[in-house]
ZAMARGU-4260 file (C-alpha; in steps of 0.2 Angstrom, whole numbers, plus 5000, padded with zeros to 4 digits):
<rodrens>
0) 4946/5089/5011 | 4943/5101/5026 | 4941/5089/5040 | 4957/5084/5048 | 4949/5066/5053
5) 4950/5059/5034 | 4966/5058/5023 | 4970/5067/5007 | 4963/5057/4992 | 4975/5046/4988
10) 4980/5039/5005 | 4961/5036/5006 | 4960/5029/4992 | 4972/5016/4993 | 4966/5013/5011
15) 4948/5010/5004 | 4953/4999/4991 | 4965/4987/5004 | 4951/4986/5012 | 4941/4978/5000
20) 4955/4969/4992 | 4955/4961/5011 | 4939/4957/5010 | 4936/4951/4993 | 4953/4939/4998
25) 4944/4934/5013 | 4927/4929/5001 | 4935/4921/4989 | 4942/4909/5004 | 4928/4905/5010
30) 4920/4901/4994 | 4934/4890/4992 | 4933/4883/5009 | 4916/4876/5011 | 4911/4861/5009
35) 4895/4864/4998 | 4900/4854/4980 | 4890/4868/4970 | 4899/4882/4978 | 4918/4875/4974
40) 4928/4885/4962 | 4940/4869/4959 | 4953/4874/4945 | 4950/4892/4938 | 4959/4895/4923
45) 4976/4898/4921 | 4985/4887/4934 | 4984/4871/4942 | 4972/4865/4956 | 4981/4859/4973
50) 4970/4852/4987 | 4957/4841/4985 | 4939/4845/4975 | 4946/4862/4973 | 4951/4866/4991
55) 4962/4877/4985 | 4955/4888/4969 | 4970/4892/4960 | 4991/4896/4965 | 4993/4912/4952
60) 4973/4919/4960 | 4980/4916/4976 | 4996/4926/4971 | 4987/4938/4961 | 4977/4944/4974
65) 4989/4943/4988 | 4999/4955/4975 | 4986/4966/4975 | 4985/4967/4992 | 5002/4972/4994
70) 5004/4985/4982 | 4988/4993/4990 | 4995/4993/5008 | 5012/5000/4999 | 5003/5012/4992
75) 4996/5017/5009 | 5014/5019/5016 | 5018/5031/5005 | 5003/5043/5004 | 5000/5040/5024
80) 5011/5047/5039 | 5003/5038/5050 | 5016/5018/5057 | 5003/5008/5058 | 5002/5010/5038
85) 5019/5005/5036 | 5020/4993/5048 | 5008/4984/5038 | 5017/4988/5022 | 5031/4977/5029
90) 5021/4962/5035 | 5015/4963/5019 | 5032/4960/5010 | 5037/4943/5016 | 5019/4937/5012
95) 5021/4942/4994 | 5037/4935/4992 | 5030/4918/5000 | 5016/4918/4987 | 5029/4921/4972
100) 5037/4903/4980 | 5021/4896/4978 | 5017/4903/4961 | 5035/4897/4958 | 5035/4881/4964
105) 5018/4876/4956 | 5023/4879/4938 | 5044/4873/4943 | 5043/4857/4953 | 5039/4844/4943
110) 5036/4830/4958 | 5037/4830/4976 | 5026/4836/4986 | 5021/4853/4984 | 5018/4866/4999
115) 5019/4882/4990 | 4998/4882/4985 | 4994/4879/5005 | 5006/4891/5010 | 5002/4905/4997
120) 4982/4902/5005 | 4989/4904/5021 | 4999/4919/5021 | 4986/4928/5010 | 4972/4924/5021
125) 4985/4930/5037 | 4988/4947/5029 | 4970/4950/5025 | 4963/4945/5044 | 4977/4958/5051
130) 4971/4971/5036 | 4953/4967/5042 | 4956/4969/5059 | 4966/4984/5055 | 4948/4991/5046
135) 4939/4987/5062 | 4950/4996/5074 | 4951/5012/5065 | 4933/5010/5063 | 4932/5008/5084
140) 4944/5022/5086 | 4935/5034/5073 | 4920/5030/5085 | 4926/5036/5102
</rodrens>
């Protein structure tokens, strides 16, 4: 690529695909989130169901995609020069390893109460509203 606005292929690439990772993270929230009974994804396969009425879809989707989202934004680090790329790299981190807590704790704790599925939802849905908004300001700044 010629134009020195875009990024070498794979840098774009793996900002592209956090992106939509992001996005997909943040639609798979909502569907879990509304209140509409034929819209609930309750428990998915491969792990339990935390919340009520399937509030919260699945701890190991959550992590899953949380995972995803982290080795995307990595990725983006390494192939990009630019900070704000690993800025968000390292936001990332702590977010993962709060999801592998959940995914733990969901599968280990036997009784109690169980915070890891809430938090996992939370700190995935935090790191894909700042990848988001990270979309929309290079969008705003690729404009002027």
């Amino acid at each position: 690529m010629t134009d020195s606005g875009l990024l070498p292929g794979p840098a774009r690439t793996a900002r592209l695909a956090s992106y939509l990772l992001a996005a997909g993270f943040l639609t798979l929230v909502g569907v879990a989130v509304l209140p509409a009974d034929a819209l609930r994804l309750g428990a998915l396969p491969g792990g339990p169901s935390s919340g009520r009425d399937g509030f919260l879809a699945s701890v190991p989707v959550f992590v899953l995609a949380t995972g995803a989202l982290w080795a995307t934004l990595v990725a983006r680090a390494v192939w990009s020069d630019s900070s704000a790329d690993t800025a968000l790299a390292v936001f990332a981190t702590p977010c993962l390893l709060v999801s592998g807590w959940g995914l733990y704790e969901s599968y280990a704790v036997q009784s109690g109460v169980r915070w890891g599925g809430l938090v996992s939802f939370l700190v995935g849905t935090l790191l894909s509203v700042v990848v988001v908004a990270d979309a929309v300001v290079a969008r705003v700044s690729s404009d002027l």
